[in-house]
C-alpha positions, -999 to +999 in steps of 0.1 A: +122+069-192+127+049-225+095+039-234+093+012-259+056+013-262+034-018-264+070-043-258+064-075-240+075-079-208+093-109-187+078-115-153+102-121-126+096-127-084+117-125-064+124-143-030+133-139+004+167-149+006+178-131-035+168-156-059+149-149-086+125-171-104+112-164-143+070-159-137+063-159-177+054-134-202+029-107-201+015-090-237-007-063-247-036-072-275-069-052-282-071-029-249-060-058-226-031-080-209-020-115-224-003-137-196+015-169-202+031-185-175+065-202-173+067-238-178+093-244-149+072-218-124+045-236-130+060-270-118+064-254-083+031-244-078+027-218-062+001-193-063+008-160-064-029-146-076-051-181-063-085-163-071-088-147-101-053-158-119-045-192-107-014-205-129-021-228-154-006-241-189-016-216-218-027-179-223-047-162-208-069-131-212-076-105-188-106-086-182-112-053-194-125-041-157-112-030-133-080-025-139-083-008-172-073-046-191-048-058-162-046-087-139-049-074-109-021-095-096+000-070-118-017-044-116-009-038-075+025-031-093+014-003-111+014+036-091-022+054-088-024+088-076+007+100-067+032+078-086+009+076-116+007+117-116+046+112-121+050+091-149+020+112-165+043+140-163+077+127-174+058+110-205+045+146-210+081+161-211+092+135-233+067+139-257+042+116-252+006+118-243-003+099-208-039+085-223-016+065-250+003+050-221-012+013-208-006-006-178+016-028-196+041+005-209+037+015-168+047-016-154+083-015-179+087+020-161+085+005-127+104-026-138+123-037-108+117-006-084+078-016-074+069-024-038+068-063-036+083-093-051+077-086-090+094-073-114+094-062-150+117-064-179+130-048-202+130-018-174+117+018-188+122+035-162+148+061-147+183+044-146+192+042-107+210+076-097+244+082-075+236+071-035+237+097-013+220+117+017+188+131+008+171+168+018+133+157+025+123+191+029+136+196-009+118+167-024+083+177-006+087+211-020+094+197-052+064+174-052+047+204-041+056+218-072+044+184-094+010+185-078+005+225-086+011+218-118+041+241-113+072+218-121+091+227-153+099+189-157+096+161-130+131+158-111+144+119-124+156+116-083+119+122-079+108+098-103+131+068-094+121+076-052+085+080-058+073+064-085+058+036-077+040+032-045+006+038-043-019+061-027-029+099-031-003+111-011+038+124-024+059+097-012+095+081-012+114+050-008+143+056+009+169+043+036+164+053+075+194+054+101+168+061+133+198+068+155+200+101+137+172+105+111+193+104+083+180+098+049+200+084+023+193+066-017+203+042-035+197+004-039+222-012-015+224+000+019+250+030+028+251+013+062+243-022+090+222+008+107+199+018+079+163+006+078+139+003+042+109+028+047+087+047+031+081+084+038+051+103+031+045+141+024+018+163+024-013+167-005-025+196-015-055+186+008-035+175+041-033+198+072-001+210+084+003+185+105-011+149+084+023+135+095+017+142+128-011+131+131-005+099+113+020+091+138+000+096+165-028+072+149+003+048+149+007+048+182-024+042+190-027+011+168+007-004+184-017+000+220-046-012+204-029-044+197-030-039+158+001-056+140+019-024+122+057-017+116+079+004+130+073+040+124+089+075+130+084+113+132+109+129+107+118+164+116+108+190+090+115+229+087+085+232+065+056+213+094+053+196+119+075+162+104+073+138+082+058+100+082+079+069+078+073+039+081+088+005+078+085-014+043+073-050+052+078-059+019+113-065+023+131-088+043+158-075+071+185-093+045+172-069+014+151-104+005+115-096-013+082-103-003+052-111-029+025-089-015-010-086-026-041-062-019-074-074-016-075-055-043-057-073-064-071-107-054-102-100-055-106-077-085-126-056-061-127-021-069-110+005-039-126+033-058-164+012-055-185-002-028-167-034-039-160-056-010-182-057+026-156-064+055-175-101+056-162-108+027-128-093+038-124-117+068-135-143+045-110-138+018-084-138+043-097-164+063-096-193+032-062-175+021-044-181+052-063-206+072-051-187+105-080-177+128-054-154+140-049-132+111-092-131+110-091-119+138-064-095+136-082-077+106-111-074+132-091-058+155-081-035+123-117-029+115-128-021+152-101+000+152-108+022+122-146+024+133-134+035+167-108+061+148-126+075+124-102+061+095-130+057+073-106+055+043-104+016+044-110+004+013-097-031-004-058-014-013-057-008+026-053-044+036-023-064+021-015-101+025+023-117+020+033-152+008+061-165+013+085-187-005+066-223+003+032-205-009+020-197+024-003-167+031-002-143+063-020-114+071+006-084+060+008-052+092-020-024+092-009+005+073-023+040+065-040+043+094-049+080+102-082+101+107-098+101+075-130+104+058-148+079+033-168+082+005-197+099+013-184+105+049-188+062+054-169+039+060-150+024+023-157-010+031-192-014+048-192-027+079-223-060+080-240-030+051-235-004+075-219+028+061-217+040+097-219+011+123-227+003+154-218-018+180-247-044+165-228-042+129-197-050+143-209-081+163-223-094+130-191-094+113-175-107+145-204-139+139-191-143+105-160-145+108-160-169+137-149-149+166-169-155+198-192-127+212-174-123+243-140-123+225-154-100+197-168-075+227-136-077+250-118-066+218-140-036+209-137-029+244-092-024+245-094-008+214-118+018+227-094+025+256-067+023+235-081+053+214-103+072+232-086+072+262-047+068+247-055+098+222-056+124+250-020+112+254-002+111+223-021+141+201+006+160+185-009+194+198-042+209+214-056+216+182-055+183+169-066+166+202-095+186+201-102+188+161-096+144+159-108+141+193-141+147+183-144+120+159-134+094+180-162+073+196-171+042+215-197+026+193-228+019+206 
């Protein structure tokens, strides 16, 4: 890390098939982000923040709230949790305090390592390291050692793996060959066989077996008919395995997608009672146009009423655009039993915290899916769960402990 604190940064996105196009310029002035966009980028006219930073001519201020001075269209750029925790602590071993850092010095650090089609520069961050086959079992200690506070000094293979995605959870960015399970790093791949995923370790607060588990839940999403990509078990001498899964953010060519959260387009709060899952379907609805993908997100939201994922607030659902400025639905992800704030669900379902079958046929109205079609659909994924969990459960205790939990709602 060669933080240049309070240095202006160049915006880059990059596209599907390599090229790269120059966004504008981002600044940092009195506790807040200065954007101006490119003259050129602008003449193409595309959208890549349509609700709350739609590209025009000039500069222009962000708000203070809520992401601490950011756009939010950079912002889903920057780590929380996890990845933050890391840069926090490799600022501290270099000297610096982590309350100085703002989310402009963070995004140089992930400069062109972030999840999505953006990228930063000049990059701050960890220059890449030698490829090679990685030990997962020795990272997740490690990052067992980061979250006691017990880590001398952040490992830089940690840093430049883990540092930027999202979410409470230890993770890493790696390469996959499923025909074996081996994990390898590095930016190009070591072979036609290896797959981009992401792989997730335990928190200090995660059972034994949260990766399990997880894949189980991903199972059941794949019967439930849920869009989600390809996932797998990873074997583990310290657990029961660990959770990969499939980065859609990335083209089977190494090509980038420009994702968003709702999150980020909205400006809604995950950590508030931002956003009601109307105004989810809604957002997606005028974003993509598709009554498909509206009513693919409520087959999501059935889904995580039915299975208890009650951790579905606005960084859980992600859309894509792609290179003509079109907007699809991106696949579920982080689905696993979980509980909300409060022990309700993130994103209220019609106001309910804890809905019912009535609540869910409200949202079903407002978003334009039929009753019958809304009920047939709460119907499968019921089956799906309820029934499928019985099946897939990675052992007795966990049928029995999730089991519980699940429920057809009434």
């Amino acid at each position: 890390m060669k933080l240049a604190k309070g240095q202006a940064l160049t915006v880059w996105l990059r596209g599907e098939s390599g090229e790269e196009r120059r966004v504008g310029r981002l600044a940092w002035r009195d506790r807040r982000a200065w954007f101006e966009a490119d003259t050129v980028f602008l003449a193409s006219g595309l959208q890549l923040s349509p609700f709350r930073l739609p590209l025009r001519a000039g500069v222009v201020e962000a708000p203070l709230e809520p992401f601490e001075g950011m756009f939010g269209l950079f912002d889903d750029s920057n780590p929380d949790g996890w990845g933050r925790l890391l840069q926090d602590r490799r600022a501290t071993a270099l000297g610096l305090s982590p309350a100085t850092l703002t989310p402009l010095d963070r995004l140089g650090v992930v400069g062109r390592t972030g999840l999505g089609a953006l990228a930063y520069e000049p990059e701050l961050g960890e220059p890449p390291g030698d490829p090679g086959v990685l030990d997962l079992d020795a990272l997740a200690h490690e990052a067992q050692q980061v979250l006691r506070g017990a880590a001398d000094e952040v490992l830089p293979e940690l840093l430049r793996l883990g540092g930027s995605p999202q979410g409470a959870r230890p993770k890493v960015l790696v390469w996959l060959r499923p025909s074996d399970g081996q994990v390898d790093s590095g930016e190009v791949a070591p072979s036609p066989d290896h797959q981009r995923v992401l792989v997730k370790f335990r928190s200090r607060a995660d059972a034994e077996d949260a990766g399990a588990v997880e894949h189980a839940y991903h199972q059941l999403a794949r019967r439930a008919g849920l869009d989600v990509p390809d996932a797998w078990l990873l074997p583990s001498a310290r657990g029961e395995g660990w959770f990969a899964v499939e980065r859609f953010d990335r083209t089977p060519t190494g090509g980038h997608r420009h994702v968003q959260t709702l999150c980020a387009l909205l400006h809604a709060d995950h950590r508030l009672p931002s956003l009601d899952y109307v105004g989810a379907h809604a957002a997606v609805h005028r974003l993509t146009g598709d009554q498909r993908a509206v009513e693919q997100l409520f087959r999501r939201m059935v889904f995580n009423v039915v299975a208890h994922n009650r951790e579905d607030h606005t960084k859980q659902v992600s859309l894509w655009m792609d290179g003509a400025g079109r907007w699809r639905l991106a696949p579920a992800y982080d689905l696993t039993h979980a509980e909300g704030p409060g022990g309700e669900h993130s994103m209220a379902v019609a106001g309910a915290g804890e809905p019912d079958l009535a609540a869910i046929l409200r949202v079903a109205q407002a978003a334009g899916v039929p009753d019958r079609r809304a009920r047939r659909i709460v119907e499968e994924v019921v089956v799906a769960v309820v029934d499928g969990w019985r099946e897939v459960a990675p052992s007795r205790s966990a049928r029995e402990r999730v089991g519980r939990a699940l429920h057809a709602p009434r």
